[in-house]
C-alpha positions as CSV (number, residue, x, y, z in Angstrom):
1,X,-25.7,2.9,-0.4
2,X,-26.3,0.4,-3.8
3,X,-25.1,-2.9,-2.9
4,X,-23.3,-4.5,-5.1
5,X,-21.7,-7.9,-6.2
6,X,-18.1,-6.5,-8.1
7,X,-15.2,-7.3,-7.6
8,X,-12.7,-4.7,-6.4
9,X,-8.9,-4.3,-6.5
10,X,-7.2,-2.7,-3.6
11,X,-4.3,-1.0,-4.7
12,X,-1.7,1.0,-2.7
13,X,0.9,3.4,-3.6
14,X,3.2,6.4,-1.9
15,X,5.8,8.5,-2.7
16,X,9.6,8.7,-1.1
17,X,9.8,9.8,2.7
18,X,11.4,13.4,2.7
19,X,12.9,16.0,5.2
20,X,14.4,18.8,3.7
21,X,17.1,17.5,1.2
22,X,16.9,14.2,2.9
23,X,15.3,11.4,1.3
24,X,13.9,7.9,2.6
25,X,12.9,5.4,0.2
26,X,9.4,4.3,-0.1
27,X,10.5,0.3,-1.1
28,X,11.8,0.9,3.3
29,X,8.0,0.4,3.9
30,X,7.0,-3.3,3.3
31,X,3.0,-3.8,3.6
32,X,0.9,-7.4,3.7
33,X,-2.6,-7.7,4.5
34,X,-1.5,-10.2,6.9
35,X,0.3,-9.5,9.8
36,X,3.4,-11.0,8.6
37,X,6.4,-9.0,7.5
38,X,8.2,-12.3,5.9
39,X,5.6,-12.2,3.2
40,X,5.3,-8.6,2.8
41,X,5.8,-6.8,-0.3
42,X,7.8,-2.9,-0.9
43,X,5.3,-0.1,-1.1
44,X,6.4,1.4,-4.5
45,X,5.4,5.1,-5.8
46,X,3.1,3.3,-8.8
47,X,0.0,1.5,-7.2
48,X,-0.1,-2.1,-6.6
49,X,-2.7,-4.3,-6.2
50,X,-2.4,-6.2,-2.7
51,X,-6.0,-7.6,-2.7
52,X,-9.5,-8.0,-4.3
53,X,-13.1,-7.7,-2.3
54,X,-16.3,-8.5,-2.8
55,X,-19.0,-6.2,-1.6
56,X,-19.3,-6.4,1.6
57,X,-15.8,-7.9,2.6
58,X,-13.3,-5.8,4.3
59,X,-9.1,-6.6,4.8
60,X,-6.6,-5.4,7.4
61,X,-3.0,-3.7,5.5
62,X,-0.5,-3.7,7.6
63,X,2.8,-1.6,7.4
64,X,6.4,-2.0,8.7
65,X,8.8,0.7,8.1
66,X,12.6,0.1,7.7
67,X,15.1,3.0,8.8
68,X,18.8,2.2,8.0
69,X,21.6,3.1,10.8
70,X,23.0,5.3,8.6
71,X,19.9,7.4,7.9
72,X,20.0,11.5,8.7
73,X,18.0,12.0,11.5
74,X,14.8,14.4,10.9
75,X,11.3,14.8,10.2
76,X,10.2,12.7,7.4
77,X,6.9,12.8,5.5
78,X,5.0,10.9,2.8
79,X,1.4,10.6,1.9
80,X,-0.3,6.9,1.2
81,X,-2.5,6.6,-1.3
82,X,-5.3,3.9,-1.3
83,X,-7.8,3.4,-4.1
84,X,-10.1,0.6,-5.2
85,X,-11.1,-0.1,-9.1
86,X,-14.0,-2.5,-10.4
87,X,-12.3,-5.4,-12.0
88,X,-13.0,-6.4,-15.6
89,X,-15.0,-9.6,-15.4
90,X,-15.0,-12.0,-18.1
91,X,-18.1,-13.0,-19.4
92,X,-18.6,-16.5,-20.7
């Protein structure tokens, strides 16, 4: 492929958790491109950006998922939705 020297924003984004009727919310997922849930941010159904690259970098996103006590048993589903965008660069 082109190399190139843009910078790119990482952003995230998934919809609720559902089995049948039942629902689990997407902000239950927290993600970080660290390995550190104390920092970690809710996933939210509109994409978020959790990083920028340069060509040629790469970054680790880690997930942790939060299921209440209270929550219906069942088999939940979701789709995650990555996507990275050139960012606008100012010129001088």
């Amino acid at each position: 492929g082109v190399e190139s020297n843009v910078i790119a924003d990482v952003r995230i984004r998934a919809d609720d958790f559902t089995s049948g009727r039942d629902v689990l919310p997407i902000e239950n997922v927290l993600c970080n491109t660290v390995n550190d849930v104390d920092t970690a941010i809710p996933m939210s159904p509109e994409f978020t950006t959790i990083a920028q690259l340069m060509a040629g970098d790469q970054i680790d996103i880690w997930h942790w998922l939060n299921v209440p006590a209270d929550q219906e048993a069942g088999r939940y589903t979701t789709i995650f939705y990555y996507e990275v965008s050139d960012v606008e660069l100012e010129s001088d």
